[in-house]
C-alpha positions in Angstrom: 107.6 52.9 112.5 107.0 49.7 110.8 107.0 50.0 106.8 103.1 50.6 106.2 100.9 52.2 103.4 99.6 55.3 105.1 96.1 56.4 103.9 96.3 60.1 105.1 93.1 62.5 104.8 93.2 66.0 103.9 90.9 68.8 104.8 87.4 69.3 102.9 88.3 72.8 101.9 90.4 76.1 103.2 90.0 74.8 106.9 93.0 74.7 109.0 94.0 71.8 109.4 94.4 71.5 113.4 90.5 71.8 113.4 89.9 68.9 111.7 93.4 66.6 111.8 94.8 64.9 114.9 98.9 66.1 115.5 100.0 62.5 115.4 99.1 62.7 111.4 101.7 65.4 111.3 104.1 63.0 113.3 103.1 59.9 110.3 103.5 62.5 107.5 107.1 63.8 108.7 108.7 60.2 108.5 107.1 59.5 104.9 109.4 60.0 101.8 107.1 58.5 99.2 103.6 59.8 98.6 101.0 58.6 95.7 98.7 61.2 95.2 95.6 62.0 93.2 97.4 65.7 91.9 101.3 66.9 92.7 100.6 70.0 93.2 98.0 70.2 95.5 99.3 67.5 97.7 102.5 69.5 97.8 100.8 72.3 99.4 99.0 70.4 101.9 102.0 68.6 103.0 103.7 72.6 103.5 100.7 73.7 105.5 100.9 70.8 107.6 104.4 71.1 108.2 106.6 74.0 107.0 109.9 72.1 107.8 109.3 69.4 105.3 111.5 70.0 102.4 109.8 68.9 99.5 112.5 68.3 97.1 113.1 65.3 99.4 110.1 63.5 98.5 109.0 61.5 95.7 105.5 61.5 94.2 104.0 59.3 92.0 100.5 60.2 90.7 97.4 58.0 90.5 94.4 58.9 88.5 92.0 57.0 86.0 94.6 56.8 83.6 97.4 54.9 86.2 97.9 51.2 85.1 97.7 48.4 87.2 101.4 48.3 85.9 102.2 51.2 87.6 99.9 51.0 90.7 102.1 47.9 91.6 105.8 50.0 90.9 103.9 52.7 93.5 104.7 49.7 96.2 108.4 49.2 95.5 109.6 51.4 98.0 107.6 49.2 101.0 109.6 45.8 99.8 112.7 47.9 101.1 111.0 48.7 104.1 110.1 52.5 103.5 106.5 53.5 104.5 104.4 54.9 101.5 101.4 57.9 101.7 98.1 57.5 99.9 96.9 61.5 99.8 93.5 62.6 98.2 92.2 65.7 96.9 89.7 66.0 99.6 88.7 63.9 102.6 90.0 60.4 103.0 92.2 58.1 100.5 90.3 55.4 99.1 86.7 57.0 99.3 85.2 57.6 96.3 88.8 58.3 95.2 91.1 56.0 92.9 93.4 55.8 95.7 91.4 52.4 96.3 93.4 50.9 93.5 96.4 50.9 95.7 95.4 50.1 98.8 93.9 46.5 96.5 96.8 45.8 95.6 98.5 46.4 98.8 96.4 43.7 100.7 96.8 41.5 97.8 100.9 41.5 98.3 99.9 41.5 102.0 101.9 44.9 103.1 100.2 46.5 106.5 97.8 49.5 105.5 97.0 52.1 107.8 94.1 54.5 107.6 94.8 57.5 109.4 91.7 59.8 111.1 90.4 62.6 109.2 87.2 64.5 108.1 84.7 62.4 105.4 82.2 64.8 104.3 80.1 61.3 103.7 80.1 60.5 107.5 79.8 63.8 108.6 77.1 64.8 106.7 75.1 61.9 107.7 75.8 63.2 111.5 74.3 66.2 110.9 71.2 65.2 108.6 69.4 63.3 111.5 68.1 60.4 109.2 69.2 56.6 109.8 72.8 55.7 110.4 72.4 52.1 110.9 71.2 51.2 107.1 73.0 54.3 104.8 74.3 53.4 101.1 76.6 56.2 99.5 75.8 56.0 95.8 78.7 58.1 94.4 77.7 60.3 91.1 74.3 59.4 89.6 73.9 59.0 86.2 74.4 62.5 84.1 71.2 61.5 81.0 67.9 62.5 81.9 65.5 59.4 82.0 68.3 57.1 83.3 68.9 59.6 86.3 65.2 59.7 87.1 64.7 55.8 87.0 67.6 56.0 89.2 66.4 58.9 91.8 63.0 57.1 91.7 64.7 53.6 93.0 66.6 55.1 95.1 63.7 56.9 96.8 61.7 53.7 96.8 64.7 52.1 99.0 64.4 54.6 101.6 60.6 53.6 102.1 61.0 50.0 101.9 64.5 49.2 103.4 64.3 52.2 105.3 68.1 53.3 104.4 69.4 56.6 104.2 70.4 57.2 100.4 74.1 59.4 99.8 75.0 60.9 96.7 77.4 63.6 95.2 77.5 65.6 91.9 79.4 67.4 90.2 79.8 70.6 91.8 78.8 72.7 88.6 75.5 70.9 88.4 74.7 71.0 92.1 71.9 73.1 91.8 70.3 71.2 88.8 70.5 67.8 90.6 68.6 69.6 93.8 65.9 71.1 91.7 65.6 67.4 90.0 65.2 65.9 93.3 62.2 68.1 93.9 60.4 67.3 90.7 61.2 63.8 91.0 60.8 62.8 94.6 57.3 62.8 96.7 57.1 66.1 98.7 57.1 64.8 101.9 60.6 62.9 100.9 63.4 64.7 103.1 66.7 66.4 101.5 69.7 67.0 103.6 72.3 69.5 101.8 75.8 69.4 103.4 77.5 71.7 101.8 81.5 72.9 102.2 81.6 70.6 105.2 84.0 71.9 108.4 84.8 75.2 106.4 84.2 78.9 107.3 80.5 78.8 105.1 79.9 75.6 106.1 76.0 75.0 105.3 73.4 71.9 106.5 69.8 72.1 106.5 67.4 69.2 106.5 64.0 69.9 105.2 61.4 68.3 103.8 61.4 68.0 99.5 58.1 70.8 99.1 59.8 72.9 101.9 62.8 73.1 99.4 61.0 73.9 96.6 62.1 77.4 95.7 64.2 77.8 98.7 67.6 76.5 97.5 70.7 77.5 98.3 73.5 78.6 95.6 75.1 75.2 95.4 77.1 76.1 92.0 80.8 75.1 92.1 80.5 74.1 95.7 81.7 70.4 97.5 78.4 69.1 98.4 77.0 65.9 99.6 73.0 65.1 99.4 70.9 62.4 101.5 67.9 61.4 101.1 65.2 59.9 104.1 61.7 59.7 104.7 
C-alpha cells in the first residue's frame, strides 16, 4: 500500500458499521499505525468495533481540534516522509467536512503527499437524497449565526437564493438548539417555503420528512440533542 493520508469516515451514530462502511475500509484501517483524530477516545472505540484484533497500544494518535497549530498540523505528516500511511478520523461522517480535519489534508497537498478519501456515510449528501429538492445547485452553509437579527438577515438571504438561483440551501445547528432554529425557520421563511429535517441519518430512529414551512408549523418533531441536518427548497 503506497504511503497515503487516509481520510476514513465513521458512522453518523450507533449504526453498525457493515451497514454503512465498505470491508475494504477495514482492510485500509488494519495496515494504518498513525491516526489524527478529532477526539482519542472515541476514535479508539471505533477503530475496536471495526476490528477487534487491532491492538491499540500499537497505534499513535495525535489529536486535531481548533486549538492544533499549524506547527503541529505539519509534525502530524512526519510519519508519511518515512513512507508510513497516516489516518484522518472524524467524530461523525467524513474527515474534512465541516470538520478541522481539513487543515491536514491542506497541508498535505501543499507538501504534495497522495490523499485518499475513503467511502462512507455524509449525512450532507444523504440527506439531500432523501429531501427531493435540487441536487444540481446545493450550497451547505455550516452553523448559522447564533444572535438573533444577524441569523434572520441570514435565513432571509438564504431563502431568497433558493427563489432566484434556485439552489437547495444546507445547514446544521447545534444539536441543543435544534428545535429553536426549526421553529425560527417557520417564523422567518414564507409558508409555502419547504423544510426537510434529516435527522439521526442511517440509525435505528432515523427520521426524514419534507414538508412544506405552514405544514410544519406546530408539527415538529423533538430535535433536542439530536444530529440533524436542515434544507431548505421552494
Amino acid at each position: 500500500m503506497q504511503a497515503s493520508l487516509f481520510l476514513i469516515p465513521v458512522t453518523l451514530g450507533e449504526t453498525d458499521h457493515r451497514r454503512v462502511l465498505p470491508e475494504y475500509n477495514r482492510e485500509v484501517i488494519r495496515q494504518i499505525k498513525h491516526f489524527v483524530v478529532e477526539n482519542i477516545r472515541t476514535a479508539r472505540r471505533f477503530l475496536k468495533k471495526t476490528d477487534p484484533a487491532i491492538v491499540i497500544d500499537d497505534l499513535t494518535f495525535y489529536e486535531l481540534n481548533k486549538h492544533t497549530t499549524p506547527e503541529q498540523v505539519t509534525a502530524y505528516l512526519t510519519p508519511l516522509s518515512k513512507g508510513e500511511s497516516v489516518g484522518v478520523i472524524s467524530e461523525a461522517g467524513c474527515p474534512a467536512i465541516a470538520d478541522p480535519g481539513a487543515d491536514i489534508v491542506s497541508m498535505a497537498q501543499r507538501k504534495k503527499y497522495q490523499v485518499v478519501p475513503l467511502v462512507g456515510p455524509s449525512s450532507i449528501l444523504m440527506g439531500l437524497m432523501a429531501s427531493g429538492f435540487n441536487g444540481q445547485s446545493f450550497a451547505f452553509l455550516g452553523y448559522l449565526p447564533i444572535e438573533g437579527n444577524e441569523r434572520t438577515l441570514a435565513i432571509k438571504k438564504l431563502e431568497s437564493r433558493i427563489y432566484t438561483e434556485h439552489q437547495t440551501q444546507i445547514f446544521i445547528e447545534t444539536p441543543y438548539r435544534n428545535n429553536k432554529l426549526a421553529e425560527e425557520l417557520i417564523r422567518t421563511c414564507r409558508p409555502s417555503t419547504k423544510l426537510c429535517i434529516a435527522c439521526n441519518i442511517s440509525c435505528a430512529d432515523e427520521y426524514i420528512h419534507t414538508r412544506a414551512l405552514s405544514e410544519w408549523k406546530g408539527k415538529l418533531p423533538d430535535m433536542h440533542k439530536k444530529p440533524t441536518i436542515f434544507l431548505l427548497y421552494k
